[in-house]
DRENROPA-369881 format. One record per residue (C-alpha): residue number from 1; residue in three letters; chain; x, y, z. Coordinates in Angstrom, 1 decimal, padded with zeros to 4 digits. Example, Ala and Ser with C-alpha at 12.3 -4.5 7.8 and 13.67 -1.06 7.14 Angstrom:
! residues 2
> 1;ALA;A;012.3;-004.5;007.8
> 2;SER;A;013.7;-001.1;007.1
This chain:
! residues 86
> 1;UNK;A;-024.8;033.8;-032.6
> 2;UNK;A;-020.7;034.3;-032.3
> 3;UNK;A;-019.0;033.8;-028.7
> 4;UNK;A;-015.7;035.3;-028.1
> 5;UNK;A;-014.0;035.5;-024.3
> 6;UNK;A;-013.2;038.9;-022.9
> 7;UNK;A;-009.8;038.9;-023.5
> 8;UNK;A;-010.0;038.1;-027.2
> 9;UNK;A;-012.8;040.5;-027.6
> 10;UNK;A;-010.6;043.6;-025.6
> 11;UNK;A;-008.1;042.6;-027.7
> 12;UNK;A;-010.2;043.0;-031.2
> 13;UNK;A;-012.2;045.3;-029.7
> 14;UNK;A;-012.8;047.5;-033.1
> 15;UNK;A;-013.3;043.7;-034.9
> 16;UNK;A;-016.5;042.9;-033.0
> 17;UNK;A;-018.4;046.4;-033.0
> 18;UNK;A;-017.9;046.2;-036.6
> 19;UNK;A;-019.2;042.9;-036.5
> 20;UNK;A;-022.1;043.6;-034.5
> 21;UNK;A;-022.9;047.3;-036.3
> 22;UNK;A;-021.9;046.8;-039.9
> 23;UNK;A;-022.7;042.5;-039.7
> 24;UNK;A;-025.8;042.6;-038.1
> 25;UNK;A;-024.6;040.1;-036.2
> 26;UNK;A;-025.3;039.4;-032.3
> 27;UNK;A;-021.9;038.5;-030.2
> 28;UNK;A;-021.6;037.2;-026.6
> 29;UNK;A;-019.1;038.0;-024.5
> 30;UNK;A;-018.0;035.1;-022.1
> 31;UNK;A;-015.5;034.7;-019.1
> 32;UNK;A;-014.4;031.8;-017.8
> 33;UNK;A;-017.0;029.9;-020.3
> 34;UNK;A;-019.7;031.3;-019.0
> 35;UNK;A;-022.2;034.4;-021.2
> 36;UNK;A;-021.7;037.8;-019.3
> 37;UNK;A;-022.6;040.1;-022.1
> 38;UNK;A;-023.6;040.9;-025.7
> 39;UNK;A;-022.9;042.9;-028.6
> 40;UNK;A;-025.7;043.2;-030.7
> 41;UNK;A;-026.7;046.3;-033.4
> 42;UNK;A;-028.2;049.0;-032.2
> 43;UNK;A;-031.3;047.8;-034.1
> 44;UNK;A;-032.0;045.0;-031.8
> 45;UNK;A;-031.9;047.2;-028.9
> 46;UNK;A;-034.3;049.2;-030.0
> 47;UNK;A;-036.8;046.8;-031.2
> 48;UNK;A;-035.7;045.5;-027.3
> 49;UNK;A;-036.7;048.4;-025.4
> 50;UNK;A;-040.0;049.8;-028.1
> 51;UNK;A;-041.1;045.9;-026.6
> 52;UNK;A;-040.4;046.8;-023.2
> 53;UNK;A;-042.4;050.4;-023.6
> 54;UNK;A;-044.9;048.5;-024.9
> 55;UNK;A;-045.3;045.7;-022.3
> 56;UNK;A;-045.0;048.9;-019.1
> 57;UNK;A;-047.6;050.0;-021.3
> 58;UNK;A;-049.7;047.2;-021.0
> 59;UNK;A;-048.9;046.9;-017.5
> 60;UNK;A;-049.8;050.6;-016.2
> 61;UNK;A;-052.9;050.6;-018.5
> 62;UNK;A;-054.0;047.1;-016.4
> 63;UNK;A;-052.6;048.0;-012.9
> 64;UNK;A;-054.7;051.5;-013.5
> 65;UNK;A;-057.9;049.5;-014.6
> 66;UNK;A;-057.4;047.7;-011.7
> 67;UNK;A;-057.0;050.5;-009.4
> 68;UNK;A;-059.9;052.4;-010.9
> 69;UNK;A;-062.8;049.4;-010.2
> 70;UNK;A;-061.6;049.6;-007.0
> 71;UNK;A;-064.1;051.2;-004.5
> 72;UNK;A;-062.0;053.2;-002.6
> 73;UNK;A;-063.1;055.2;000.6
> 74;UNK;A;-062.8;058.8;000.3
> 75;UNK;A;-061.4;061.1;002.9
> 76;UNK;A;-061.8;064.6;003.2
> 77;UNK;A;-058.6;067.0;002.7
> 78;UNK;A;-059.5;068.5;006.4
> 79;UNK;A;-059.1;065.2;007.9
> 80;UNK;A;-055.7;064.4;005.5
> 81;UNK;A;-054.5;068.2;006.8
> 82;UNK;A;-054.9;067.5;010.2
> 83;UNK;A;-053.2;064.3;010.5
> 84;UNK;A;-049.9;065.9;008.8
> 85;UNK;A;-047.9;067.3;011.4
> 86;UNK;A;-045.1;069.5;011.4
């Protein structure tokens, strides 16, 4: 994976989107020495964020399993429609 500074990379701006979209390759942005940011092509974000549907997925299915064997009390919609006030 390629690291270039800010500056270098505002300045050859065009360089590493082409390097990123037509390269394949992945390219982290630093300041000061530090990573702040990446480049990468646009195929990588979307294999990213299918993983991340996949894993809220996974999550609502379990957090609704949960909820539903749950014994929950019911209340009547009288009781719900009296407590609201207006």
């Amino acid at each position: 994976m390629a690291e270039i500074n800010t500056i270098s990379a505002r300045a050859n701006f065009s360089d590493v989107v082409s390097r990123a979209a037509y390269g394949k390759e992945r390219v982290v942005l630093t300041r000061h020495g530090k990573p702040v940011a990446a480049v990468v092509p646009l195929e990588d974000l979307e294999a990213l964020e299918r993983l991340e549907d996949e894993l809220d997925a996974e999550m609502g299915a379990a957090a609704l399993a949960e909820w539903q064997a749950e014994e929950k009390p019911t209340v009547p919609w009288s009781a719900v429609k009296a407590g609201i006030e207006f």
